[in-house]
RODOTI-290705 format. One record per residue (C-alpha): residue in three letters; x, y, z. Coordinates in pm, whole numbers, padded with zeros to 5 digits, always signed. Layout:
// RODOTI-290705
ALAXYZ;...
//
This chain:
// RODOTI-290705
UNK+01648-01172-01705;UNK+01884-01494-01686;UNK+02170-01235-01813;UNK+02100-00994-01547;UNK+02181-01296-01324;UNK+01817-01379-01221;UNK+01706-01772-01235;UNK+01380-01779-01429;UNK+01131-02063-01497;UNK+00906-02056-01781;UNK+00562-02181-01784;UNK+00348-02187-02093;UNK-00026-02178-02045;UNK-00329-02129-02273;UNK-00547-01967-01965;UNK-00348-01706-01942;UNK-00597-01471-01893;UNK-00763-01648-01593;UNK-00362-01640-01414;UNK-00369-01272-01477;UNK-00716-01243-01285;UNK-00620-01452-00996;UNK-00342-01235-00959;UNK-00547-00955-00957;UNK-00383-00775-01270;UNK-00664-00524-01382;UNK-00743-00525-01749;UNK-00533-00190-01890;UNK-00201-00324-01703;UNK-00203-00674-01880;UNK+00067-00742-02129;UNK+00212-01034-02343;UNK+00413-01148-01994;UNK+00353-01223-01644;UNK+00632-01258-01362;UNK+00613-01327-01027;UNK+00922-01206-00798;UNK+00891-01254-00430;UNK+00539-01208-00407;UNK+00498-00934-00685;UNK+00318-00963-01044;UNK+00574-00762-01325;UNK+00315-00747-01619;UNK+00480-00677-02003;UNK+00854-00639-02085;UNK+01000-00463-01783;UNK+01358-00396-01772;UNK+01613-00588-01506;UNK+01679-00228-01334;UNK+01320-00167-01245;UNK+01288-00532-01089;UNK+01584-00455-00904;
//
């Protein structure tokens, strides 16, 4: 994301799964990484263009 020109911060965390609940990501749509962009959860390895 950085090389698409997007500033990112990184925060490691072993409860995980309890951030993807409060964010109300249901069980089949969680992936290995979380985002938050203006409001919005982006679940897995989603491409610049779609966040865009």
């Amino acid at each position: 994301m950085e090389k698409n020109g997007y500033k990112i911060s990184s925060h490691a965390s072993e409860d995980f799964i309890k951030i993807k609940e409060k964010l109300n990501i249901k069980d089949e749509y969680q992936s290995c990484h979380t985002g938050l962009i203006d409001g919005y959860a982006i679940e897995g390895h989603v491409p610049s263009s779609a966040v865009d």
